[in-house]
Structure formats: C-alpha cells, structure tokens
C-alpha positions as CSV (number, residue, x, y, z in Angstrom):
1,X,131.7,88.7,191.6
2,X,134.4,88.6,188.5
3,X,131.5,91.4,186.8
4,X,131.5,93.3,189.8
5,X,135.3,93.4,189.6
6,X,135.5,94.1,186.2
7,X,132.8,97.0,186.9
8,X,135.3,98.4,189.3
9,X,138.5,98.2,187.1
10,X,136.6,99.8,184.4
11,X,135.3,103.0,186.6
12,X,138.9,103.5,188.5
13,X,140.8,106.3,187.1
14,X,143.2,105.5,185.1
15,X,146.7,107.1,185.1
16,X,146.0,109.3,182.0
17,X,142.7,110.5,183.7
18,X,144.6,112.1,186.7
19,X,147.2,113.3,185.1
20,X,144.8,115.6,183.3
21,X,142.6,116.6,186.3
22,X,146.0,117.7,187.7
23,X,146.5,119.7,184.7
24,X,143.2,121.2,185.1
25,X,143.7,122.2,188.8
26,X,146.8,123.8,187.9
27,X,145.4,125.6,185.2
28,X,142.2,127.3,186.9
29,X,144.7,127.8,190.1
30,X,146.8,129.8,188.3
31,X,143.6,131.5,186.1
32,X,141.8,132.5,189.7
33,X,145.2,133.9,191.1
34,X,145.3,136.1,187.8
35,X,141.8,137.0,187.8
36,X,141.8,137.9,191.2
37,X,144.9,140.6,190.6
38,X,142.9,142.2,187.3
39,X,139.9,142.3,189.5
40,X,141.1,143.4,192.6
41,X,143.1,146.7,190.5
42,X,139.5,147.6,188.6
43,X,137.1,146.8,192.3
44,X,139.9,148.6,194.8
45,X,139.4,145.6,197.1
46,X,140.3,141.5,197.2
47,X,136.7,140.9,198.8
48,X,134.7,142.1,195.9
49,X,137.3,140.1,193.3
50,X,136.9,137.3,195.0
51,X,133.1,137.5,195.1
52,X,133.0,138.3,191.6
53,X,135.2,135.4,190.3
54,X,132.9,132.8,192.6
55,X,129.7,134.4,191.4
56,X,131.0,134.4,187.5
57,X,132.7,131.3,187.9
58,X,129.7,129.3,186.0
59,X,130.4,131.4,183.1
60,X,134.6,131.0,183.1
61,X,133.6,127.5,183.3
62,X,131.2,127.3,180.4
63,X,133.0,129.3,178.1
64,X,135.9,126.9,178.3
65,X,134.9,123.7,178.2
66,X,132.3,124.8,175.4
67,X,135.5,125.7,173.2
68,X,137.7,123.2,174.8
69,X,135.3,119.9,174.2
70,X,132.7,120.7,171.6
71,X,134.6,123.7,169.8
72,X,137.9,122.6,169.1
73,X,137.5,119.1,168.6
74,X,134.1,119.1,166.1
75,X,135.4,122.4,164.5
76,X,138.6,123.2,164.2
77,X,140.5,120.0,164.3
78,X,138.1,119.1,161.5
79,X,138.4,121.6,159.3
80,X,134.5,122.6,158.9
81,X,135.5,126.8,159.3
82,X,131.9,127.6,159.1
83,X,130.5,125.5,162.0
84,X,134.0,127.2,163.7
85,X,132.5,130.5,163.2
86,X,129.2,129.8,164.6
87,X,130.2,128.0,167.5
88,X,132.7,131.3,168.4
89,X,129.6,133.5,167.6
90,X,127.5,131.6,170.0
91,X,130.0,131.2,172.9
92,X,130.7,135.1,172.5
93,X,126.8,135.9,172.2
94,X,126.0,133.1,174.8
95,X,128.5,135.0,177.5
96,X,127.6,138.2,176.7
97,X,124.1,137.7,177.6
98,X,125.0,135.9,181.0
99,X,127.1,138.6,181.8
100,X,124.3,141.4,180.9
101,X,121.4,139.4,182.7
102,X,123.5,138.8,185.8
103,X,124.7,142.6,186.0
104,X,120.8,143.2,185.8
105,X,119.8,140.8,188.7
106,X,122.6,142.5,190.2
107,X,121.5,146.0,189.8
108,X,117.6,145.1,190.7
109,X,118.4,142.9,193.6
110,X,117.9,139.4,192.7
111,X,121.1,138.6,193.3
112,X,122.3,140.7,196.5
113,X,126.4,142.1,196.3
114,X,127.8,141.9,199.8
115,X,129.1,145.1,201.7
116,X,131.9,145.7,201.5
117,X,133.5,148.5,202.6
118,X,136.3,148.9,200.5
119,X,134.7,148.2,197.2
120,X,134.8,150.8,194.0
121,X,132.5,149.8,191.1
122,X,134.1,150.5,187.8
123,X,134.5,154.1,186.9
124,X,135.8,153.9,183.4
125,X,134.2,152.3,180.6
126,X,137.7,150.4,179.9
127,X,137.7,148.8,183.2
128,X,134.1,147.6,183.2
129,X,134.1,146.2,179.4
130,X,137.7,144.2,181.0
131,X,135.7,143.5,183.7
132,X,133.2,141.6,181.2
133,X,136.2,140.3,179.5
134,X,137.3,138.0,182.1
135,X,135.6,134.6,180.4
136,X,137.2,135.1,177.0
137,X,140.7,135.9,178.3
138,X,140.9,132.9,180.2
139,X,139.4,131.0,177.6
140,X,142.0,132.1,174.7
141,X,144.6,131.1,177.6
142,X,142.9,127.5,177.5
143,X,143.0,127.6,174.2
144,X,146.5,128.3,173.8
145,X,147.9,126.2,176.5
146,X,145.6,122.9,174.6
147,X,147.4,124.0,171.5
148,X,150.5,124.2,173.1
149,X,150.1,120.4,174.6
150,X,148.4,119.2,171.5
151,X,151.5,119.8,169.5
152,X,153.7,118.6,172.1
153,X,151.8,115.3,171.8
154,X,152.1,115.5,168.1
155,X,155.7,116.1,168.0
156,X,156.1,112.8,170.7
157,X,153.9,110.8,168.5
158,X,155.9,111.6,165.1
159,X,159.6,111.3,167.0
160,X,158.2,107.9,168.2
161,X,156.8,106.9,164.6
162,X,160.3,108.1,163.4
163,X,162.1,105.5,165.9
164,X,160.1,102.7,165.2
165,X,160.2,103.1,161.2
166,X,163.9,103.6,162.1
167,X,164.1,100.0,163.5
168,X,162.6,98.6,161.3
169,X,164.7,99.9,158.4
170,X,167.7,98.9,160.1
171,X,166.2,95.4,160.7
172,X,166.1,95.0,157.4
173,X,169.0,96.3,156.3
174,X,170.6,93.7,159.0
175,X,168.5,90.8,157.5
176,X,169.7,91.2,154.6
177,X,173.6,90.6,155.6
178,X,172.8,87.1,157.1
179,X,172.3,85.8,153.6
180,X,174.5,87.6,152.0
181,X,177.2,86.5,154.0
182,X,176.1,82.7,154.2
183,X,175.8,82.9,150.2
184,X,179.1,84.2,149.7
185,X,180.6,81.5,151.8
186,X,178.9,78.6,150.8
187,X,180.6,79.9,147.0
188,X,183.9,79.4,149.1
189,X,182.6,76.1,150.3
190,X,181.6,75.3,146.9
191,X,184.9,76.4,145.5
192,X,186.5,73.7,147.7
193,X,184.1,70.7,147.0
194,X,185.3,71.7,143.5
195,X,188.8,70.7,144.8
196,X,187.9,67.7,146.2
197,X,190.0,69.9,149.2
198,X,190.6,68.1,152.1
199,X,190.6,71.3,154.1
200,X,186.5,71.2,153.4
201,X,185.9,70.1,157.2
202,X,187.4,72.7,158.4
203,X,186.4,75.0,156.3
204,X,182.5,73.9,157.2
205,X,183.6,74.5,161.1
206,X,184.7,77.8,160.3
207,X,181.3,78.3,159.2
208,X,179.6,76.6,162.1
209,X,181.6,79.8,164.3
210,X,181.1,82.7,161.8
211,X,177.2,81.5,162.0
212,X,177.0,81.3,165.7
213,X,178.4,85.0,165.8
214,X,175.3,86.2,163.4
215,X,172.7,83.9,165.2
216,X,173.9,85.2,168.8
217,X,176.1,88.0,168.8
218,X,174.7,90.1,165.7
219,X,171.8,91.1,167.3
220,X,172.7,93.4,169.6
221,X,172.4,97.2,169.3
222,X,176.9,97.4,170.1
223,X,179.2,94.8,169.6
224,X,183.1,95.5,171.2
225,X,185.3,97.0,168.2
226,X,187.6,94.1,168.9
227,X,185.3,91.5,168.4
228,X,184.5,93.1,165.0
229,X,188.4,92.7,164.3
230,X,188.2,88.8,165.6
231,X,185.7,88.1,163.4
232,X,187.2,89.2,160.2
233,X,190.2,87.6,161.4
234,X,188.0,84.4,161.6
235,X,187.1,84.8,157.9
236,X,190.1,85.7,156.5
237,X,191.2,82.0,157.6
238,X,188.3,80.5,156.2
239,X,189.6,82.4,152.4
240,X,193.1,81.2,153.4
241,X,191.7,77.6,153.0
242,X,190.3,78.4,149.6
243,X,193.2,80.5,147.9
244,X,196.3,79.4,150.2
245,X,199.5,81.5,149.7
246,X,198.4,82.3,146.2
247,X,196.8,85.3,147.7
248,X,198.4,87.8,150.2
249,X,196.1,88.8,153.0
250,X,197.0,91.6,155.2
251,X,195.2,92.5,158.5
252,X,196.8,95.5,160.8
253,X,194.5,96.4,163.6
254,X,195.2,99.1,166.2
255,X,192.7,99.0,168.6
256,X,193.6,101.6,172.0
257,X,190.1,101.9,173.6
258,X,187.2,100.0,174.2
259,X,184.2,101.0,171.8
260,X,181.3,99.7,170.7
261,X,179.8,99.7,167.0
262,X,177.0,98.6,165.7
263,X,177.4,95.1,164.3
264,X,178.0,93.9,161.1
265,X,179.8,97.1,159.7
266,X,183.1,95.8,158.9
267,X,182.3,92.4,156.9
268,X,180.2,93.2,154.1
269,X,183.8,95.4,152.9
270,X,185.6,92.2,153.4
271,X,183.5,90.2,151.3
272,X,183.6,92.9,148.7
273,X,186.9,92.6,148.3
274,X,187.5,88.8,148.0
275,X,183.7,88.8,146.0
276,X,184.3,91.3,143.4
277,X,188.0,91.5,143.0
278,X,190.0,88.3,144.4
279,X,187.8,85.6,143.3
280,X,188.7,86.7,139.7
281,X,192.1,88.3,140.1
282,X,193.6,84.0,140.1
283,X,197.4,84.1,141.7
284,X,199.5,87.2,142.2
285,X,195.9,89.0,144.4
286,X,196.0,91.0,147.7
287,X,193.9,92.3,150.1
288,X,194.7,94.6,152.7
289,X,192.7,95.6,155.7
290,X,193.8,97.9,158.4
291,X,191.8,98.8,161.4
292,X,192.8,101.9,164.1
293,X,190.6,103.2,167.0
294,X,190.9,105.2,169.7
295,X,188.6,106.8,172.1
296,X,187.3,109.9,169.3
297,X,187.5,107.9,166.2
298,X,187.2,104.7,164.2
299,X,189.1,104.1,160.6
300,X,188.9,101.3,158.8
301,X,190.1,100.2,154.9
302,X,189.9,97.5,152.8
303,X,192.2,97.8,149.6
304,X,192.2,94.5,146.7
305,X,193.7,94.0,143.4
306,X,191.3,93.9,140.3
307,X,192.2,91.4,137.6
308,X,193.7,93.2,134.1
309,X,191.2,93.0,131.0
310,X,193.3,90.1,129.9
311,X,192.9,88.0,133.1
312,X,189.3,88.9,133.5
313,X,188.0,87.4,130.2
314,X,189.3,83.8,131.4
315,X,187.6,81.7,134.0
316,X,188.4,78.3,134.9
317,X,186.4,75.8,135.7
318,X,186.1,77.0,139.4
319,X,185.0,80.4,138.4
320,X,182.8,78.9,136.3
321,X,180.9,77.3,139.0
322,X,181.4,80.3,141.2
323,X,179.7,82.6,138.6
324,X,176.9,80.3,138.3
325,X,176.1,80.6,142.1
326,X,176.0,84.7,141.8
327,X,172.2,85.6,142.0
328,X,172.6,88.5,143.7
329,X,173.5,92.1,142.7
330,X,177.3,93.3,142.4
331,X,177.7,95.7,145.0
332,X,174.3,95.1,147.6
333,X,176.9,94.8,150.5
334,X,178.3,98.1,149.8
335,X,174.7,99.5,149.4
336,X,173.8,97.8,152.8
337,X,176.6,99.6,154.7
338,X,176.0,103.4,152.9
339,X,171.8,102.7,154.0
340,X,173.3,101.3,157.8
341,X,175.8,104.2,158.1
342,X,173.2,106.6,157.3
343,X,170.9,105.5,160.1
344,X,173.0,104.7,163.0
345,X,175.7,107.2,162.1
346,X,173.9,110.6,160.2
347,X,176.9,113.4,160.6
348,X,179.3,111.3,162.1
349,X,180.7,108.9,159.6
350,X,182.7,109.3,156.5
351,X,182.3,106.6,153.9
352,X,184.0,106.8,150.6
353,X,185.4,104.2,148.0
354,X,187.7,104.6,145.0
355,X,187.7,102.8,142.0
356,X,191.6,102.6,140.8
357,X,192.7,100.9,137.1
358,X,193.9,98.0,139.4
359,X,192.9,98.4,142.5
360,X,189.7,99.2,144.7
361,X,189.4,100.7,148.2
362,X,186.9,101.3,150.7
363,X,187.2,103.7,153.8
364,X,185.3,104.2,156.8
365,X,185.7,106.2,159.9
366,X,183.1,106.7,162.2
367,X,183.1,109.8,165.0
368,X,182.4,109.0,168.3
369,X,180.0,111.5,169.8
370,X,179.8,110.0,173.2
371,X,179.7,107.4,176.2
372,X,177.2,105.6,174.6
373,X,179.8,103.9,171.8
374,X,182.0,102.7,174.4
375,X,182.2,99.5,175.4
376,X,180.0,97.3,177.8
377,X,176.8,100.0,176.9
C-alpha cells in the first residue's frame, strides 16, 4: 500500500510541471492565432488556414520540440558548434521534405483538400515559399522566447547566489565582533583584577548585560537606533569603572525618529577609541561621542585623545599586562565596520576617519532610503 502511494506521489505533477504546460498552451495559442492571420491573407479564406495549420500541425510540432529538447540542450548549451550545424541542417532538410511530400499527396490525391469555396491557392512565389515557412518561424519564435526565459532563470539564480554569499559575508563579519568585543573587555576586567578594584563585581555584571545584548539582541537584521545609543551608554559605564574621573567621557545623542540599523555598527568605534588611544593616553584623556538622527539621516562621531611621543614610550605595570593580552590586529574593528557598511549600506553611507597629531576621529552617517530602516520592520 505505502509503494502504491509512493508510486502515486511520484507520477502526480508537480508544480513546476504545470507551470510549463501552461506555458506551452499559451505559447502555441498565441502561434495558431498568428498562423492563422498569415495564412488566411496568402489562402483568401479562414477555412483553408485553419485546415492547413491542423493538417501541418505534426510538422510545427516536430520542428520545435526537435530544436527545443534535442537541439538546444545537446548542442548549443554545450558548445559542440558542429553537431549545432548538423542538427539545424537536418531539422531544415527534415521539414522541407515533409512539406514537399505532403504538397504531393496533396496534389495527387492522397490526402483530399476540402471545398471550400472561398479558397485561393498561392499565386506568388513569395506567398507560397511563406507559406512553407510557417514551421521555422514559429520555431525561431520558440527559440527566442526559451532564450528569453533561460536567462531570466539565470539572472534569478545568480541574484539569489549573490544574496546568500551576501549573508554569509555579513555573518562573518558579525562573528567576528562577538570576540572582539568580549576580548577587549575582559582587558578592562583584567585591568581591574590588576587593581585589586572593588568595583570588579560590577564590572563582571556589566558584562553579564553587554553579553545578553550580543547573544539575544545582535542577531537581528534592525535593531532601534536608541537601543544602539543605550548600549554604548552601558559600556561607557563599564570604562568609567576602570579609568574613573581620570578620563572625560562625553556622550550627546539626538535621537528625533524611530529607525532601525543594522546592529553592531556603533561599538566597534567606541572600542577603538578607548583600545587604541585611551588605554595609553594615562590621566588628562577624552572621548567624545555624539549621535543625531532624524527621519533622512544618521550621524554619528567618536573623537579621543592620542598620548604624545613622550607619554607613549612609558607603560606601567597595567599597560604592561594589557599589552600582553593584545593578540589581535590594531584596527580589525574599524576594518569590520568599512566591510559591514559596504554591504548593508552600498551608496548610502559615508564613512571617513582622520588621523590628527593628538587626536583621532571617526564619522559615520548613514542615508535612509526608505520605510524599511524605520523602526519595528
């Protein structure tokens, strides 16, 4: 019984199937209807075109499928030009001799024409060689409409390809953040246990919520603008526990309408800035951050001190063990957002940074080219 079942499930039709009988249908419908106005103007009456089309119809049929099934697919899609060549001499030889043998059983009476009254054989030479011409026209018009669906597909499959090579970039790109962020603040944690800082507890539960945001959160396609904002508000605190009031830490956000970003954007600048330039800058550093959108645009900057030559050639012993837990390349986080930016945002984003004598900056702004960056998408 389950064989029988599967038997049936094999031999049913499957979607694909009738989509291209329907295609098929559509196309000889609209190859009779035109066949039937060419022969009817070179016969002077509908009666004998019809007759004509049903009696030649074997040979329409032929001719395409031939090309369409055999041709095409063994020939030219392969590249073999020579068996192309003899396979369009032998469909052209192969309906002209139909054609001539059925004009003969025609002529002799084999095959008996109807009366009808109204009919006019061919008086031109023109109009009986088009007459003969009917199989090939309506074959190059299969022809062209495969082509024409054949790329279509093509075009579908490589947009599709595109998309999913495009995911998977971008999953990368975002995998890579995760530990680039937990390795930079477990150097923050580190720089604490070097302390012997009480604040080390709550540094660790600062953590705990920065984490939960990239486990649960990150993965979406949008985040809200304003929870990008509360989460670098989240980590400024945690680098207020290591530095204190040593450092100056400015935030100024305008937010005045609900968008959506992709995730994950903002951070990696922040890090820069307390990675590369704060952590070696010792008292008298800054960072400042200021965030503004509205409904057509997103700008965002992150400005830090850099130490002078002088300060940068001394470490103590917290630097020290900070430099020892720096595997990873200067600058990947900035290289992370330029590849990001690039994919989600191509044409609509401006990212630029400058490199001052004691100072470095980073700006962003990202156009907003529709509904589907505001919020709640």
């Amino acid at each position: 019984m389950n064989a029988l079942r599967a038997s049936e499930s094999d031999s049913a039709p499957k979607p694909g199937r009738w989509r291209r009988v329907g295609r098929h249908a559509v196309f000889w419908a609209v190859a009779a209807v035109a066949m039937l106005a060419l022969y009817t103007r070179m016969l002077g009456s509908p009666t004998a075109a019809m007759w004509m089309i049903a009696a030649t119809s074997p040979l329409f049929l032929g001719a395409v499928y031939f090309t369409l099934y055999v041709t095409l697919p063994h020939a030219l899609y392969t590249r073999r030009y020579g068996l192309l060549l003899i396979l369009v001499l032998y469909t052209l030889l192969g309906v002209v001799f139909l054609e001539i043998l059925f004009f003969i059983l025609l002529t002799v009476g084999v095959i008996p024409f109807p009366n009808i009254p109204d009919y006019l054989p061919p008086e031109r030479a023109f109009d009986a060689v088009l007459l003969s011409a009917g199989p090939f026209i309506v074959t190059l018009a299969a022809v062209a409409v495969k082509q024409v669906l054949r790329a279509r597909d093509s075009e579908r499959t490589a947009q599709r390809l595109r998309q999913e090579k495009l995911e998977v970039e971008l999953a990368m790109l975002r995998s890579q953040v995760h530990p680039h962020f937990l390795f930079n603040t477990l150097n923050n944690l580190y720089a604490l246990t070097l302390k012997k800082s009480d604040q080390a507890p709550e540094a660790v539960l600062m953590l705990s919520q920065l984490l939960d945001y990239m486990l649960h959160e990150s993965g979406a396609e949008r985040v809200a603008v304003a929870r990008e904002a509360a989460l670098i508000e989240q980590y400024l605190a945690l680098e207020r526990l290591r530095y204190g009031p040593d450092v100056r830490m400015q935030f100024d956000q305008r937010i005045e309408a609900a968008r959506s970003i992709a995730p994950l954007l903002f951070l990696p600048l922040v890090e820069n800035s307390f990675k590369h330039g704060v952590s070696r800058c010792g008292s008298g550093a800054w960072v400042e951050i200021s965030l503004h959108c509205d409904r057509r645009e997103l700008l965002f900057r992150v400005a830090n001190s850099l130490p002078s030559a002088r300060a940068d050639s001394r470490q103590s012993e917290e630097e020290e063990g900070h430099e020892l837990m720096q595997k990873d390349k200067e600058g990947l986080g900035l290289k992370n957002v330029r590849s990001r930016l690039a994919l989600l945002y191509p044409g609509a984003h401006r990212f630029k940074v400058e490199h001052g004598s004691d100072s470095f900056t980073a700006e962003l702004s990202i156009t907003f080219t529709g509904t589907t960056d505001s919020e709640g998408t």
